[in-house]
Backbone bond lengths (Angstrom), bond angles and torsions (degrees), N, CA, C in turn:
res aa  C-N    CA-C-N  psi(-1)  N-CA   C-N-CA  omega(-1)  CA-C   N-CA-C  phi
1 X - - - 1.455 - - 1.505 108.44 -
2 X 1.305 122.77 145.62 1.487 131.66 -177.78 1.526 101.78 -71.53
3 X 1.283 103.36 169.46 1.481 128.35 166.58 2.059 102.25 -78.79
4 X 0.940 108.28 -26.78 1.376 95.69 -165.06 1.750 126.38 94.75
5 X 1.030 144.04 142.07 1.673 139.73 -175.07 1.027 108.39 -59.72
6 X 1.302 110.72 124.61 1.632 119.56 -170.94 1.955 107.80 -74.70
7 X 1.104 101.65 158.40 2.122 100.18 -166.77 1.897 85.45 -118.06
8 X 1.391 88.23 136.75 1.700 94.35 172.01 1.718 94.49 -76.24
9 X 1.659 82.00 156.68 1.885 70.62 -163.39 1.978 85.66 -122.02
10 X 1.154 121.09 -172.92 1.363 126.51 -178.32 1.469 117.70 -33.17
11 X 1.444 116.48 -37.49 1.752 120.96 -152.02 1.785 84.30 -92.39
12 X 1.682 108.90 -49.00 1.829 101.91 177.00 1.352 110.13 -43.75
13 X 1.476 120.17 -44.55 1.621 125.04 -168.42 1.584 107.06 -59.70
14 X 1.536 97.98 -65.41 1.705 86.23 -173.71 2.021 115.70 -63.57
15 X 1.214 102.51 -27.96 1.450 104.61 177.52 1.597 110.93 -49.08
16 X 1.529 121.26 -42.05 1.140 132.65 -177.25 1.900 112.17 -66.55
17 X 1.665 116.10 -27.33 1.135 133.12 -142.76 1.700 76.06 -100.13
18 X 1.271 123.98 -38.05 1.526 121.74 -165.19 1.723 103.30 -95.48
19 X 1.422 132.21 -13.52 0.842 116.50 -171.87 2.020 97.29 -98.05
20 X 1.093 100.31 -28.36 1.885 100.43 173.17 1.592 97.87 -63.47
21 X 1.291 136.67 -54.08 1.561 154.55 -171.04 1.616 84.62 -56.80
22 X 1.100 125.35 -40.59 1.630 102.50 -172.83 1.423 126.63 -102.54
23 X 1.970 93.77 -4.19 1.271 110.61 173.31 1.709 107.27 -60.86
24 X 1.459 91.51 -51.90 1.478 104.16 -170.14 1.288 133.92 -75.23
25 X 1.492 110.00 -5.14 1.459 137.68 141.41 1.131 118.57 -25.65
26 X 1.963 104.68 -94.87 0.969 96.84 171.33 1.279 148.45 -112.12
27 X 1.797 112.07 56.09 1.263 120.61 152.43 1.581 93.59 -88.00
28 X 1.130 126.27 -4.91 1.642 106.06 164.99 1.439 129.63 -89.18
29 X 1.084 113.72 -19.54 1.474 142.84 159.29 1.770 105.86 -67.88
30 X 1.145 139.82 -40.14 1.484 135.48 176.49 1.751 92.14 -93.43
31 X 1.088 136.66 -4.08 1.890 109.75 166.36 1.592 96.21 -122.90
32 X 1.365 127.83 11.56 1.413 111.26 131.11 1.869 146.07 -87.92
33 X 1.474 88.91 -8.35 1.229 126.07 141.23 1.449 123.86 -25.59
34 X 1.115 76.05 -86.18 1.828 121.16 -176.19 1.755 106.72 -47.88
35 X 1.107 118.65 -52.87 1.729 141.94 -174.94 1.645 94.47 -71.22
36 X 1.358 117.20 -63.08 1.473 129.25 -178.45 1.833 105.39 -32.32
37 X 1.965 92.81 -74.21 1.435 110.09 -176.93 1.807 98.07 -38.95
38 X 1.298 105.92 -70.97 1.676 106.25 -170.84 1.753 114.85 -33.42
39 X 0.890 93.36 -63.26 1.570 117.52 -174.82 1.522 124.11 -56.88
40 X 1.699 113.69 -9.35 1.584 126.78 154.90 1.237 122.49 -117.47
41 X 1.970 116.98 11.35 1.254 118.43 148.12 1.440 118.51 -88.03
42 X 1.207 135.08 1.76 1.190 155.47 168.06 1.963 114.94 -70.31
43 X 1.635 87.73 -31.48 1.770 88.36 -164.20 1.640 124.16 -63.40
44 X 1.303 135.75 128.95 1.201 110.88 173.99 1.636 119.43 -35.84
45 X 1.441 112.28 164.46 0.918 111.73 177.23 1.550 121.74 -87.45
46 X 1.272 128.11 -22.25 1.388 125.46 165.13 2.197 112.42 -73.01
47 X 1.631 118.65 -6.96 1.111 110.55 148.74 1.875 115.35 -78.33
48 X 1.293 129.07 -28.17 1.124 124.96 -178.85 1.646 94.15 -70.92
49 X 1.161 143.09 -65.29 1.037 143.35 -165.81 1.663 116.73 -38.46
50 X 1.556 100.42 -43.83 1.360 115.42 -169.16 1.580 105.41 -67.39
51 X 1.540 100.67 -37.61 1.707 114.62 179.83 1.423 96.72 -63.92
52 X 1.362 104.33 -63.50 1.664 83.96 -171.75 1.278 130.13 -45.19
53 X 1.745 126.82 -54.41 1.210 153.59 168.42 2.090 99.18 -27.10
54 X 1.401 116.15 -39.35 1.161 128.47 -162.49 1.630 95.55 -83.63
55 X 1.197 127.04 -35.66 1.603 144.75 -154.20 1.483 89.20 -75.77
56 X 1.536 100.19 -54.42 1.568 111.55 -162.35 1.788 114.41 -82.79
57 X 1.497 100.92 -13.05 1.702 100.01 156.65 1.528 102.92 -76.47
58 X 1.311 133.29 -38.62 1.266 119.30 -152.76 1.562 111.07 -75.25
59 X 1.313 116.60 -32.55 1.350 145.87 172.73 1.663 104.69 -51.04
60 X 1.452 108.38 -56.65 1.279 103.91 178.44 1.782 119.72 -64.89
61 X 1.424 95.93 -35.38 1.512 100.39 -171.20 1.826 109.70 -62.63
62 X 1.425 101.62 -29.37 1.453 120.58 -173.53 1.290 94.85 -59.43
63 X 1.494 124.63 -72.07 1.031 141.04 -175.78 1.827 116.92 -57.09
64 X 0.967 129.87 -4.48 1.326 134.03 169.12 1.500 99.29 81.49
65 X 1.650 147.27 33.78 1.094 115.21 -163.85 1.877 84.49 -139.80
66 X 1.189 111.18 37.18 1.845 94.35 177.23 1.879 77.93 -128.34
67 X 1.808 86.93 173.84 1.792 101.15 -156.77 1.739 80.44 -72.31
68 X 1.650 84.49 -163.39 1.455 121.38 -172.30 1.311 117.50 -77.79
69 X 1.943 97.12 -46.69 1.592 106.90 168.45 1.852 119.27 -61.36
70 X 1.375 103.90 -45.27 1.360 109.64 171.36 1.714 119.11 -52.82
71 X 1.236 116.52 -44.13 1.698 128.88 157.41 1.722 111.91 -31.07
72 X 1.426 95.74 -53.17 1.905 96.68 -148.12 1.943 83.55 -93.40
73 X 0.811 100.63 -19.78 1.853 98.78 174.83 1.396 107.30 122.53
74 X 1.331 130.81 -6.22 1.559 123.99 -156.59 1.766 106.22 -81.10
């Protein structure tokens, strides 16, 4: 004789309640994304430049190879 159809019991319920909750996360996380991406193809191009220029101090600082003044911020 069978066991009978098993019943999701409380812990299945909330498990189900957290995996929709994280569904819906992050489709909110990919269309803020989404707004972000849009919203720095928009930028002039001498602000992209400046970003970049900023990317490529940070890179150096990472890398140990920009001065002392560039370090302390001046």
């Amino acid at each position: 004789a069978g066991a009978g159809p098993v019943r999701a019991g409380p812990a299945a319920a909330r498990l189900a309640r957290g995996a929709r909750a994280s569904a819906r996360f992050a489709g909110d996380v990919r269309e803020g994304m989404r707004i972000y991406r849009l919203a720095n193809r928009r930028q002039a191009p001498a602000s992209r430049r400046a970003a970049r220029d900023r990317a490529a101090r940070d890179w150096a600082f990472a890398q140990g190879e920009c001065s002392d003044e560039v370090k302390d911020g001046r």
